[in-house]
Residue, then its C-alpha position, 0 to 999 in steps of 0.5 A: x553824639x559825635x564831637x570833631x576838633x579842627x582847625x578853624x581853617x577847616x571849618x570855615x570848608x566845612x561851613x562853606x560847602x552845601x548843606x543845611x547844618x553842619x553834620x550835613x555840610x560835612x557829610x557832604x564834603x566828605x562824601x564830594x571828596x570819595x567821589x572826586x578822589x579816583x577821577x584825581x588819582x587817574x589825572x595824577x598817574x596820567x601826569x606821571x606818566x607824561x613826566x616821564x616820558x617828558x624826562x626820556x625825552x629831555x635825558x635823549x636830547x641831552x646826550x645827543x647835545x654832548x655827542x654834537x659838542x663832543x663831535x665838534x671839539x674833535x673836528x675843531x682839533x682836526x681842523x687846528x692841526x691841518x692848519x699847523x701842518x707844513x705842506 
């Protein structure tokens, strides 16, 4: 025989899950768990993936944002001083 110690938390999971009696509702969370975890680390490294791309794209639109801003405050300076100069 076998004791486990856990949270009342958990075994309120526990006691949720199907099954005829306690070991077998654990052994049957446990065993659901194992079979989920790959389909679940797959969908994570996908998500990862998408961020990824996602902050390249962010980080390529920011700089072209400062070239535009930079560009501007440079042709609003040409056009400043054309104003100023004497003809």
């Amino acid at each position: 025989m076998k004791s486990v110690r856990m949270t009342p938390t958990v075994f309120s999971y526990v006691e949720k899950h199907q099954g005829d009696g306690f070991n077998d509702k654990f052994q049957n969370l446990i065993i659901f768990c194992m079979k989920a975890l790959p389909d679940l680390e797959k969908k994570i490294k996908e998500r990862e993936k998408y961020l990824s791309e996602l902050n390249a794209t962010i980080s390529k639109n920011q700089n072209i944002s400062n070239n535009l801003r930079s560009i501007s405050y440079y042709i609003d300076n040409a056009l400043n001083a054309a104003k100023n100069m004497k003809l």
